[in-house]
C-alpha positions in Angstrom: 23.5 -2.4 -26.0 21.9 -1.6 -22.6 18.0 -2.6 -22.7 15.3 0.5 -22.7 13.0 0.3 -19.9 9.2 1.6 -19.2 8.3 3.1 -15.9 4.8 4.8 -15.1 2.7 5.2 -12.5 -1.2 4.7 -11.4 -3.8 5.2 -9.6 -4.8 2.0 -8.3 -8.3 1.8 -7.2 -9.7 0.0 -4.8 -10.6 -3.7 -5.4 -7.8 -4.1 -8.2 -5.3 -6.6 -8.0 -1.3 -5.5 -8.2 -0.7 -7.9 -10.7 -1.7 -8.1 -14.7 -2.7 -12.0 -14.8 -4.3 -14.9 -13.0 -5.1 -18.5 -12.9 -8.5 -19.4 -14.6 -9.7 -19.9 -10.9 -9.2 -16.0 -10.0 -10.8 -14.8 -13.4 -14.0 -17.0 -12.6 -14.4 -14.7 -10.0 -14.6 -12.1 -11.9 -11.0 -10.3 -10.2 -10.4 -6.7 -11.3 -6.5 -6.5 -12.6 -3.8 -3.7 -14.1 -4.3 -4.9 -17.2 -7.4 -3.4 -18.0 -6.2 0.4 -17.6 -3.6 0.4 -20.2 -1.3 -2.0 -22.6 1.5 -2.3 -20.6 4.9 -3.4 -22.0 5.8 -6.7 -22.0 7.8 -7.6 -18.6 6.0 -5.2 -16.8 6.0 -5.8 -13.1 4.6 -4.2 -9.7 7.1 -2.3 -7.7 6.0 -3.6 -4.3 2.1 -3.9 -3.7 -1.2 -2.4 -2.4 -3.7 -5.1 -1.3 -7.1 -5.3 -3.2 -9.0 -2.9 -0.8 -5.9 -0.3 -0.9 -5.8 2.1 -3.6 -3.5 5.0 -4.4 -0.1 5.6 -5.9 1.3 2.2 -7.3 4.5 2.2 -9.5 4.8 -0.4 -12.4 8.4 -1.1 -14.1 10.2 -3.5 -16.6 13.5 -3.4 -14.4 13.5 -6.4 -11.9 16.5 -5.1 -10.5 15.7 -1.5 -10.1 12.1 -3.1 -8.2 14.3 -5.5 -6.3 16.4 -1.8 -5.5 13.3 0.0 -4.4 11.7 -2.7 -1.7 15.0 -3.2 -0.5 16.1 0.2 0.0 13.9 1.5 2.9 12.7 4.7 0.9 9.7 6.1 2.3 6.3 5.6 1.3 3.4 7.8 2.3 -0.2 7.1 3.2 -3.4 8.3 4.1 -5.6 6.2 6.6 -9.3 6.9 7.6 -9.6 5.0 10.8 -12.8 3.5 12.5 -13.3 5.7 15.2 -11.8 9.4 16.8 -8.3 8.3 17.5 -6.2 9.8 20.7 -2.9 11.4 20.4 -1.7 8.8 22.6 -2.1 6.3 20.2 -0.4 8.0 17.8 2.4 8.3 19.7 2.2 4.5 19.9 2.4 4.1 15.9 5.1 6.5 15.8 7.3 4.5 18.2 6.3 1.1 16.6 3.7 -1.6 17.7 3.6 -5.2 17.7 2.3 -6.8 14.9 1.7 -10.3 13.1 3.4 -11.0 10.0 3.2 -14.4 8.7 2.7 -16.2 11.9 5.5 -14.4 13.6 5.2 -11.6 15.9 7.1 -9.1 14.6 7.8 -4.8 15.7 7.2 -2.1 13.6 10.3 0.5 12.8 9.7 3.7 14.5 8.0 6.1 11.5 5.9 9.3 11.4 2.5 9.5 12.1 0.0 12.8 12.1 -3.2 12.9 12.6 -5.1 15.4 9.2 -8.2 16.6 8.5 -10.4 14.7 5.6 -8.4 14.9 2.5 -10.5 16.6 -0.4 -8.4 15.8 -3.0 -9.3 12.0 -2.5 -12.4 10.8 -5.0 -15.4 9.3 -3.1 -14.6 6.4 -1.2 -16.1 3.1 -3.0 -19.4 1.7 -2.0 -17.9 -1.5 -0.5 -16.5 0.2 2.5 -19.0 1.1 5.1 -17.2 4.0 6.2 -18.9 5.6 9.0 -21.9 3.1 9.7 -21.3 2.4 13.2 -19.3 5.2 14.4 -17.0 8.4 13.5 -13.8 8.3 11.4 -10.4 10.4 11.4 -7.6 10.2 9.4 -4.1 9.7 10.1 -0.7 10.7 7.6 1.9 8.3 8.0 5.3 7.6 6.4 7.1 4.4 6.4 10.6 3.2 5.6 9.0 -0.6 5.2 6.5 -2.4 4.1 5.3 -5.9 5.4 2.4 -7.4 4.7 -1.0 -5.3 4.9 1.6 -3.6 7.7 -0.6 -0.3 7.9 -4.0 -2.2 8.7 -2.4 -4.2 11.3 -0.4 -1.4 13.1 -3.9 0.5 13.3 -5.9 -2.3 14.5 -3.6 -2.8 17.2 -4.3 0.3 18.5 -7.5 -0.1 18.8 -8.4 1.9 15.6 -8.6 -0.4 12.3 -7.8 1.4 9.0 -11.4 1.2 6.9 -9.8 3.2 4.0 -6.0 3.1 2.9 -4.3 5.2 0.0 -0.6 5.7 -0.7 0.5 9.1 -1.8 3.6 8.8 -1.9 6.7 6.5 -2.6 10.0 8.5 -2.4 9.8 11.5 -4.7 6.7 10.2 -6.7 3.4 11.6 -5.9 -0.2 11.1 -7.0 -0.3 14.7 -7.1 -3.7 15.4 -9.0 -4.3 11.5 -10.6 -8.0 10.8 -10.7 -8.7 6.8 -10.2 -7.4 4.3 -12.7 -5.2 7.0 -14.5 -1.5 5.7 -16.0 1.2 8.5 -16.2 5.0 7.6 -17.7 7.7 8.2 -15.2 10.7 9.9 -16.7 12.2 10.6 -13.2 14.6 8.6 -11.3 13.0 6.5 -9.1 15.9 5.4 -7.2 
């Protein structure tokens, strides 16, 4: 008989951890994890990652080979990025061509992907009171759609255009959206996710 498995999706906020546990060391830190916005399944696992000072649509699963599927594949994920300073459409012309950028020592380029620059979201809550958003000069926002995902790949790409990323949240992976979630919320997902 073919095991039942439990997907959902959440809101991750900012400065939570995409994982459920941690050595003593992390929790004497006091570390904010998925664990505390809902009981999870046991085997429940990540599907891919947002760093601690991302938040936004993060999905969760029991399948390890359906994750493995879905940060293999290339399927697109969509952000939103409020960016230190007024950036230039010449710069994102750069992002949408691909820039150089350092992942894990290596220098590595960036797949070409779509990049727009939007108005302020309103459907976003109020950015947390950690980011300084705004103290030393103006902000706009940037949509932008990858088919990858290295490591903390969206700051980097805007940094090295002069333009570093002060507030990151992921709208979409695929055909899952974080439609009209408010921070922290859990939702089952019935649909197929791959």
């Amino acid at each position: 008989m073919k095991k039942k498995h439990y997907h959902y999706k959440i809101y991750k906020p900012f400065g939570v951890l995409s994982q459920f546990t941690s050595g003593e060391e992390r929790q004497l830190r006091k570390k904010r994890f998925l664990s505390e916005f809902f009981d999870f399944p046991n085997g429940i696992m990540p599907v891919g990652r947002l760093d601690e000072k991302s938040e936004g649509l993060l999905l969760l699963t029991t399948d390890g080979e359906l994750s493995n599927r879905i940060n293999g594949s290339g399927i697109e994920k969509e952000y939103i990025a409020q960016l230190d300073g007024t950036i230039t459409q010449e710069r994102v012309l750069q992002l949408q061509q691909g820039v150089s950028i350092g992942v894990f020592g290596s220098t590595y380029n960036t797949k070409p992907c779509l990049v727009k620059k939007v108005d302020t979201p309103a459907f976003l809550p109020p950015p947390n009171q950690k980011l300084r958003i705004g103290a030393h000069r103006p902000t706009s926002w940037i949509n932008i759609i990858l088919t990858e995902g290295k490591f903390r790949q969206i700051r980097k790409m805007t940094a090295a255009v002069g333009f570093p990323t002060v507030r990151l949240i992921r709208i979409r992976v695929n055909t899952i959206t974080l439609e009209d979630m408010s921070e922290g919320a859990v939702l089952p997902v019935t649909e197929v996710l791959i």
